[in-house]
C-alpha positions as CSV (number, residue, x, y, z in Angstrom):
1,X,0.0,0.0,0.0
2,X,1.4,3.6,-0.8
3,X,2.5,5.9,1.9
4,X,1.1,9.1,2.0
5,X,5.1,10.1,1.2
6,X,4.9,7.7,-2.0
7,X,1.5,9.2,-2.8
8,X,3.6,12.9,-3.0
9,X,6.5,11.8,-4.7
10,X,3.9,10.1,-7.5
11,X,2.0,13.3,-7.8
12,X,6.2,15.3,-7.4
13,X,6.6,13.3,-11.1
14,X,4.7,14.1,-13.2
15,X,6.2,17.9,-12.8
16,X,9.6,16.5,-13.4
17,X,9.1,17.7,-17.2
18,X,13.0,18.0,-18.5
19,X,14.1,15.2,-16.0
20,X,11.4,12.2,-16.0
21,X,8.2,13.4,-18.5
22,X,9.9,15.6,-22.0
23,X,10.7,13.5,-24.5
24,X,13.8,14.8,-26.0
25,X,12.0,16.6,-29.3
26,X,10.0,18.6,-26.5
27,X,12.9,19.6,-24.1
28,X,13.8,23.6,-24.5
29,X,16.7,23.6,-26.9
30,X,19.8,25.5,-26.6
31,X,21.8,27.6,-29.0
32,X,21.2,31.1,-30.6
33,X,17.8,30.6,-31.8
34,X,15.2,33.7,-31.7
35,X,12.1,31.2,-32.6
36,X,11.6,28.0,-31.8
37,X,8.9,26.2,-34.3
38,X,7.6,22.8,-33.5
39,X,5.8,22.0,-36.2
40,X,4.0,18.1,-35.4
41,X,1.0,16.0,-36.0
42,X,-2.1,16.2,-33.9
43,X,-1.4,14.4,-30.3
44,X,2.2,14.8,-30.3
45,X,2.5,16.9,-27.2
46,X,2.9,20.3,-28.7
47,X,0.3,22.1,-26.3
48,X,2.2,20.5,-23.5
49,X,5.3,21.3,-24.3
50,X,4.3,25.4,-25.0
51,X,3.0,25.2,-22.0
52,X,6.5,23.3,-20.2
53,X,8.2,25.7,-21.5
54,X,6.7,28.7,-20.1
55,X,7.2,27.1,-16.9
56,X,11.0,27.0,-17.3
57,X,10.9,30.8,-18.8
58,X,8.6,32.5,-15.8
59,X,11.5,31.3,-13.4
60,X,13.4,33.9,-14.9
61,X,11.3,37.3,-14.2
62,X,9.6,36.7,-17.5
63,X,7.2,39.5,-19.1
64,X,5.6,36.8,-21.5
65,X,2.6,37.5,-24.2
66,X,0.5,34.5,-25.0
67,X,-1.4,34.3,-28.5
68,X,-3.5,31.6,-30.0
69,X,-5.6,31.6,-33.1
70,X,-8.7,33.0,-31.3
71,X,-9.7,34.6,-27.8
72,X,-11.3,31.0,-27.3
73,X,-8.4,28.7,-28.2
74,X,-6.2,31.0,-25.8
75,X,-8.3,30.5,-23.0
76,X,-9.5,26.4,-23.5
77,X,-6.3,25.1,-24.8
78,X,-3.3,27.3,-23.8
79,X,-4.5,28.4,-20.0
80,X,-7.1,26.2,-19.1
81,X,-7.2,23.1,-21.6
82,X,-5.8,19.6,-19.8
83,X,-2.7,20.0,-21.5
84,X,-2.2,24.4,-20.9
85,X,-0.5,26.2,-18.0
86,X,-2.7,25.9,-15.1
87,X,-3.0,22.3,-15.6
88,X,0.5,21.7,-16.3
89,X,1.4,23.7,-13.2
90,X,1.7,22.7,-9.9
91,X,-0.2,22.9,-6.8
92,X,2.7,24.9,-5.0
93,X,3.5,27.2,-8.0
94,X,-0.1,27.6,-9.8
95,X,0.0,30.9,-10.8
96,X,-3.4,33.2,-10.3
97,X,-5.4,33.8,-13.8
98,X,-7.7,36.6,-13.9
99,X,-9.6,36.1,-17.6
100,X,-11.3,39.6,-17.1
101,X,-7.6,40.9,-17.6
102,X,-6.5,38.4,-19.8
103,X,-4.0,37.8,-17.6
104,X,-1.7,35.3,-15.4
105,X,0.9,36.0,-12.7
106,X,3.5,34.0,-10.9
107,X,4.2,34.4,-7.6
108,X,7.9,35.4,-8.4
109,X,6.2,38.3,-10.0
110,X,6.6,37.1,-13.4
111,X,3.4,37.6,-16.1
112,X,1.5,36.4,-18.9
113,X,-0.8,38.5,-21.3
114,X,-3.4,36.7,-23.2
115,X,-3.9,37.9,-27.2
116,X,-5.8,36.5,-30.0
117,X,-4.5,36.4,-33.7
118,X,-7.8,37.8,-34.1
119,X,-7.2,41.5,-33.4
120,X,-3.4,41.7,-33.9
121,X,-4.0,45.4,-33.4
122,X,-4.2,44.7,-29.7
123,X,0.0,43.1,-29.8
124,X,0.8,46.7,-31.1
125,X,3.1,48.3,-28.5
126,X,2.9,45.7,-25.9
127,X,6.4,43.9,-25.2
128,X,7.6,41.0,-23.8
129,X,11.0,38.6,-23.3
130,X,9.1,35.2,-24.0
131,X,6.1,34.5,-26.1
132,X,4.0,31.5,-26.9
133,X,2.2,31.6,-30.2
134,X,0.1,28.3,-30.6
135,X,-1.4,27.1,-34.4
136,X,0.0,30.1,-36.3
137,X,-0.6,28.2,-39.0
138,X,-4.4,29.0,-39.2
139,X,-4.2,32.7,-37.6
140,X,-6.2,34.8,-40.3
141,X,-4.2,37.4,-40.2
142,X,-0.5,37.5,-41.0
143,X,0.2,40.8,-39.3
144,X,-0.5,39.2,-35.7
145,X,2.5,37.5,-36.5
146,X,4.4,40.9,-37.1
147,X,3.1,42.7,-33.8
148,X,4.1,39.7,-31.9
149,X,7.8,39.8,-33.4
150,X,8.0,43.4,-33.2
151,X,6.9,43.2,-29.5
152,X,9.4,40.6,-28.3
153,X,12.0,42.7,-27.5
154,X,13.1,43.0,-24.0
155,X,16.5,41.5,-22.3
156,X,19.0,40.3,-23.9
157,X,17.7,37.0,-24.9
158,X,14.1,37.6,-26.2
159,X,12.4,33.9,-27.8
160,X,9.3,32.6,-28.8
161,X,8.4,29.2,-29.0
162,X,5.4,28.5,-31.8
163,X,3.5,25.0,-31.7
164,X,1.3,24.0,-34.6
165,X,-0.3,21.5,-36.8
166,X,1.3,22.6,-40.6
167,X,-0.2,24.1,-43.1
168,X,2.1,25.6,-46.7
169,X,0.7,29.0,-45.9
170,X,2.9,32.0,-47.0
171,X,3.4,32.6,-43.3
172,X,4.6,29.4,-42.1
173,X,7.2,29.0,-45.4
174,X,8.8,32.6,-43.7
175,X,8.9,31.4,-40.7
176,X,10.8,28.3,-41.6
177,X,12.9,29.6,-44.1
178,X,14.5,32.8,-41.5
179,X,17.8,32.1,-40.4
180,X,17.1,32.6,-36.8
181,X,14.6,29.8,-36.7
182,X,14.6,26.5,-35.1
183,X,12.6,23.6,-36.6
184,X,11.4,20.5,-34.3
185,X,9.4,18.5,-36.2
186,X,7.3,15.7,-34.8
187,X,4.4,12.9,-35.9
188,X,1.8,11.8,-34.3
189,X,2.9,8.4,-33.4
190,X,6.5,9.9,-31.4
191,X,3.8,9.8,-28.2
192,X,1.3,7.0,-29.0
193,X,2.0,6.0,-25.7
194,X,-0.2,8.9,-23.9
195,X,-2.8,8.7,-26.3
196,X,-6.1,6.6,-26.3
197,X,-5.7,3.5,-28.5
198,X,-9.1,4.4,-30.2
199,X,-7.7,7.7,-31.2
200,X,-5.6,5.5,-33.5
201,X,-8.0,2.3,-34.4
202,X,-11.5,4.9,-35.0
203,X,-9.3,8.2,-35.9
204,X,-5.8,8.4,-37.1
205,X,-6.4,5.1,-39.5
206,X,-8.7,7.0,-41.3
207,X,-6.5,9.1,-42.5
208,X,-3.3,6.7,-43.3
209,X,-1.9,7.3,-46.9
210,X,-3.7,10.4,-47.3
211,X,-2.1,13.7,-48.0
212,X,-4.4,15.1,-45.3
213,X,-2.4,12.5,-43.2
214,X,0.9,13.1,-44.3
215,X,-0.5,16.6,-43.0
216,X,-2.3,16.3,-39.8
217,X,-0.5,13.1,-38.5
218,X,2.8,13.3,-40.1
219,X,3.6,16.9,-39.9
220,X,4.7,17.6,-43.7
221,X,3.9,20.5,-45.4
222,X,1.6,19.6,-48.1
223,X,2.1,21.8,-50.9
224,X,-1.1,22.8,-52.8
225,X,-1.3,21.2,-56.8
226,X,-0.6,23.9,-59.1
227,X,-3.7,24.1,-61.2
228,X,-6.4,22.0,-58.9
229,X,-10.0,23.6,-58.8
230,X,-10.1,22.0,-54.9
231,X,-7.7,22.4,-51.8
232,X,-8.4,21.0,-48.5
233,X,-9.5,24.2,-46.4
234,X,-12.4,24.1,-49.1
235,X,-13.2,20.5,-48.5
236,X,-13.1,20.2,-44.7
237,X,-15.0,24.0,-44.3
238,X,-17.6,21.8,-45.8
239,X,-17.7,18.6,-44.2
240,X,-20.3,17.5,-42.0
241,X,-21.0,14.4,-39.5
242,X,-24.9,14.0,-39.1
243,X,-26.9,14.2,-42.0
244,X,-30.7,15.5,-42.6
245,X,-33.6,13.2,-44.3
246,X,-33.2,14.0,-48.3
247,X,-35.4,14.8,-51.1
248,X,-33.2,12.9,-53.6
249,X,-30.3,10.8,-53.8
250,X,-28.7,9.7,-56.7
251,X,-25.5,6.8,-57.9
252,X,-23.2,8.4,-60.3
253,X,-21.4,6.0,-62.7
254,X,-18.3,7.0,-64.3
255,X,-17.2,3.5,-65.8
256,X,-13.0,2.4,-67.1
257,X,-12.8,1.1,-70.0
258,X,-11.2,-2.3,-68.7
259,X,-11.0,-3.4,-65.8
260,X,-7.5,-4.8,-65.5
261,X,-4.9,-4.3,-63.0
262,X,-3.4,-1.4,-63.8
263,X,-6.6,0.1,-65.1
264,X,-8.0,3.1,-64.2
265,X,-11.1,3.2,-61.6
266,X,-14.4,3.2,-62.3
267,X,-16.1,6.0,-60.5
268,X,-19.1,5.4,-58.3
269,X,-20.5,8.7,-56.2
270,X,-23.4,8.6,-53.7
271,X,-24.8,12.2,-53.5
272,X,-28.2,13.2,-52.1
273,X,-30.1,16.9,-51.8
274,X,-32.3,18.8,-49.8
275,X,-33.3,21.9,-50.7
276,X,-30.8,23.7,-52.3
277,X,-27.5,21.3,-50.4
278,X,-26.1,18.6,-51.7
279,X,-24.5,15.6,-49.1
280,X,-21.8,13.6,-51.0
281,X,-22.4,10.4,-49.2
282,X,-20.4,7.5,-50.2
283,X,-17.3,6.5,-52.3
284,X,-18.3,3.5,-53.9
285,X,-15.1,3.5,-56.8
286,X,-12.4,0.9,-57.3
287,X,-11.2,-1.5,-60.2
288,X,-14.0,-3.5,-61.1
289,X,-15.4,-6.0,-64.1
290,X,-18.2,-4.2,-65.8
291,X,-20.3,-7.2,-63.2
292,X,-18.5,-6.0,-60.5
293,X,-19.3,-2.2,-60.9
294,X,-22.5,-2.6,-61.8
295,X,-23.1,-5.2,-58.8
296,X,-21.4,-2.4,-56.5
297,X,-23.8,0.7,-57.7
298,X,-27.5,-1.6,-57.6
299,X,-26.0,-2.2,-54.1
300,X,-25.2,1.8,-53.2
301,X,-28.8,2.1,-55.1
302,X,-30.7,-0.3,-52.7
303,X,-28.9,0.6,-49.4
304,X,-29.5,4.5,-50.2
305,X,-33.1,3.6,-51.4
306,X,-31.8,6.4,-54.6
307,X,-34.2,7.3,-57.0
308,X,-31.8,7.0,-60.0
309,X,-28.1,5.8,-61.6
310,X,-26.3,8.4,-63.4
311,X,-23.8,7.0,-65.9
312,X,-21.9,8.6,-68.3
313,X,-21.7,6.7,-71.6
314,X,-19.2,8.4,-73.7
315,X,-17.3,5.2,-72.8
316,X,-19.9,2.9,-72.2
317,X,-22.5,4.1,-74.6
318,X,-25.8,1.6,-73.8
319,X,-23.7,-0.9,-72.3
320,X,-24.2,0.2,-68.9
321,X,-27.8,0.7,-69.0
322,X,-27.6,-3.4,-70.3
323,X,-25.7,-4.2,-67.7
324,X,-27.4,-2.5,-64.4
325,X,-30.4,-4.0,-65.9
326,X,-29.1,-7.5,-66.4
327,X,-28.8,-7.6,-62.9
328,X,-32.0,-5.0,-61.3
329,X,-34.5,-4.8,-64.8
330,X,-36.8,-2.1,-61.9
331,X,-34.2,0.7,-61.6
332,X,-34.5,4.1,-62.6
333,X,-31.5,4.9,-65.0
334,X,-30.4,8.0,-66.9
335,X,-27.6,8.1,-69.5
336,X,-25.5,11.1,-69.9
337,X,-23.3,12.6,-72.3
338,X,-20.3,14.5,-72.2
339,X,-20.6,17.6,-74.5
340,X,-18.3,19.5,-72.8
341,X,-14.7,19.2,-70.8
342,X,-14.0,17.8,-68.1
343,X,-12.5,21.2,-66.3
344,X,-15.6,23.2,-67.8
345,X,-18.2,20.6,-66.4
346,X,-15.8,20.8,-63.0
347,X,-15.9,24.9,-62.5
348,X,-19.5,25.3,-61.5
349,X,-19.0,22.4,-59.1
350,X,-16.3,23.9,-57.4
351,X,-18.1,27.2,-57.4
352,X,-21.2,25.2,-55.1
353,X,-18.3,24.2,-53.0
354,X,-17.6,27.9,-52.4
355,X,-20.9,28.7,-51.9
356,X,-21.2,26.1,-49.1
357,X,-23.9,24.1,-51.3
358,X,-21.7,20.9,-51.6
359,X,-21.2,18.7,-48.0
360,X,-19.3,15.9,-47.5
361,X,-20.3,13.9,-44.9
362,X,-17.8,12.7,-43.2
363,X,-14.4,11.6,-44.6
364,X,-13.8,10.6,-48.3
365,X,-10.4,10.0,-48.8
366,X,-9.9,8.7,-51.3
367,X,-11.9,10.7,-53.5
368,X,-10.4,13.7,-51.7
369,X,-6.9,13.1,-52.9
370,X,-8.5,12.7,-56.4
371,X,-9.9,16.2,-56.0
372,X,-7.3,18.2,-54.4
373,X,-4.1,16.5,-56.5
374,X,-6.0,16.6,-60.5
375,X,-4.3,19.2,-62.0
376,X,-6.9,20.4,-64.1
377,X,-6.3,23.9,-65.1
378,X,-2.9,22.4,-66.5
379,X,-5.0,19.6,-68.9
380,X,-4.4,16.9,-66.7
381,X,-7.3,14.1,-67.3
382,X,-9.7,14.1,-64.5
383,X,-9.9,10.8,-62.5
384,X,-12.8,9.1,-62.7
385,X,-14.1,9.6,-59.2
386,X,-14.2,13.3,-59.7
387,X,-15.9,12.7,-63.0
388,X,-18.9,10.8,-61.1
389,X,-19.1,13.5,-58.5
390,X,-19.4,15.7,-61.2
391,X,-22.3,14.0,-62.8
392,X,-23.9,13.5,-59.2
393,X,-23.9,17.3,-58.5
394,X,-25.1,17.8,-62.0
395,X,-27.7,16.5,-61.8
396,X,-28.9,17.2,-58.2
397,X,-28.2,20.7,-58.3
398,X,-28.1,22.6,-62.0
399,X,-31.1,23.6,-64.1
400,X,-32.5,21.3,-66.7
401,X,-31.0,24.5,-69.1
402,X,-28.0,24.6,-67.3
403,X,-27.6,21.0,-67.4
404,X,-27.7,21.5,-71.3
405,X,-24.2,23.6,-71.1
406,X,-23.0,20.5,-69.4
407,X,-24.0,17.3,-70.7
408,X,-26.9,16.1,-72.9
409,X,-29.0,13.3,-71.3
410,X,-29.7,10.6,-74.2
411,X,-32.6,8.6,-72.5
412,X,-34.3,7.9,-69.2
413,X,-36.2,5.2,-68.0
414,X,-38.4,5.4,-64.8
415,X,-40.4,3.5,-62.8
């Protein structure tokens, strides 16, 4: 049984953070370094270690300023979150936080003001020795960055540590390119060990051999493709979990021509509408026989209880209207074709995606990557996922006169 002595040591540990806790990636580095950038995937420890190493400065008489990407992310992840100062502190140093002053104080006299990236006019003027800057890689506007830097200017050793999940913003490529920097970089997995294993078996599995992955879990800067209608700020601003009863839902068919292999995919979209939103609900695609595609849409139709299959027969002409009905002779089936490009069908998709018309509910990776990686504006062919979410939207969401501009529908058959 512990003693009440063990008990103390136990609880003595855990604020141990250089001697028993840091892993080395997280301990304060030394050397001439005016910002320190840890740049990791989600769950590596980065919150924790901002807020570590606050601790070690405020022994020093520290005037520190504190900035996160909003007023709210300040206050529930970098003071108060489980990972921030106050939690982080302890019981025999926790310093006194008065949120009406945005404000925390040591009781060696040292002090901590609390900014968001949202009104950098508010860092004008104000100085410090240490700051903490946490996800600079979403602050909105660049300039918070400038009053910060500006600002952090007293003693003779001024630093600022910045934690964040990467993004290739203009901002972060500065930041990591200036001289003065210091670059920690840091995945996901370097602290599997503190983190629940369904945060890995529901969560970051999702996301494996993704380039959102190689983002959020891995740490790399993802470059945007040069020439891609989609990025991923416009994807995920527009993804949703729960999903409402709809008017219509539809199976969009974008058929290979073989079905080897090496050959391309055939598309297979799940979209539905109601009013004037469309859900993209399922990525049905993959290398298939012209059987095994057709098998996997009367499937999507009957589990989705849809109301119609889209398929686009430039390549399949009535062959997939045969097929489907080989198998299901009682669905509804319209063929479509093509009768303009591919990046001209695209554009007025993409500009329903700005609008905030287009949801995707939950995660689609694999038809993300196709979005976010087709080059189109250069003439790069469009994948054929992309071309069945194309068709899907089309038809859900144009007018019968716009639809005209886009594709010319040879026949329908209803039940």
């Amino acid at each position: 049984m512990l003693t009440t002595t063990d008990l103390q040591i136990l609880e003595a540990y855990q604020y141990c953070w250089i001697e028993k806790v840091a892993r080395d990636k997280q301990k304060l580095p030394e050397g001439d370094w005016f910002v320190w950038l840890i740049k990791a995937g989600r769950g590596f420890g980065k919150t924790r270690t901002g807020a570590e190493t606050i601790r070690i400065w405020k022994e020093t008489n520290a005037l520190i300023n504190l900035v996160g990407a909003t007023a709210a992310d300040v206050r529930d992840i970098m003071v108060e979150g489980e990972s921030g100062i106050l939690s982080t502190a302890p019981y025999w140093d926790r310093p006194d936080y008065e949120p009406s002053k945005r404000k925390i104080t040591w009781n060696n006299g040292s002090e901590a003001h609390l900014f968001s990236a949202d009104e950098p006019d508010r860092l004008r003027g104000t100085q410090c020795n240490k700051a903490w800057g946490d996800e600079i890689a979403v602050w909105r506007y660049p300039e918070a960055w400038d009053m910060l830097k500006l600002g952090c200017r007293l003693s003779e050793k001024p630093q600022i540590i910045l934690t964040t999940t990467p993004k290739p913003t203009k901002l972060m490529k500065q930041i990591i390119s200036d001289p003065k920097t210091l670059v920690t970089s840091g995945t996901t997995y370097e602290n599997k060990d503190n983190l629940a294993p369904g945060f890995f078996d529901n969560v970051v599995q999702m996301y494996e051999g993704t380039r959102l992955g190689r983002q959020e879990i891995y740490a790399e800067i993802i470059e945007e493709t040069e020439g891609a209608l989609w990025n991923y700020n416009l994807i995920e601003k527009n993804r949703v979990e729960l999903l409402p009863a709809l008017s219509r839902i539809v199976i969009a068919i974008d058929p290979a021509v073989t079905s080897e292999r090496d050959s391309d995919e055939t598309g297979i979209i799940v979209a539905g509408k109601l009013n004037d939103i469309t859900y993209i609900l399922d990525d049905l695609s993959g290398i298939y026989t012209p059987s095994g595609w057709a098998t996997v849409a009367i499937k999507g139709f009957e589990k989705y209880n849809a109301d119609r299959i889209i398929g686009e027969a430039n390549n399949g002409g009535d062959m997939i209207e045969e097929i489907l009905r080989n198998i299901n002779r009682s669905i509804s089936y319209k063929k479509v074709w093509a009768s303009r490009g591919k990046t001209t069908r695209a554009e007025p998709v993409v500009s329903l995606y700005e609008q905030g018309k287009i949801k995707h509910v939950g995660i689609l990776n694999k038809l993300e990557e196709e979005m976010t990686s087709w080059a189109a504006m250069k003439g790069e062919r469009s994948p054929n996922r992309v071309d069945a979410l194309v068709w899907a939207v089309n038809e859900l969401m144009f007018t019968q006169q716009f639809q005209h501009m886009l594709y010319v529908p040879a026949r329908s058959n209803h039940i």
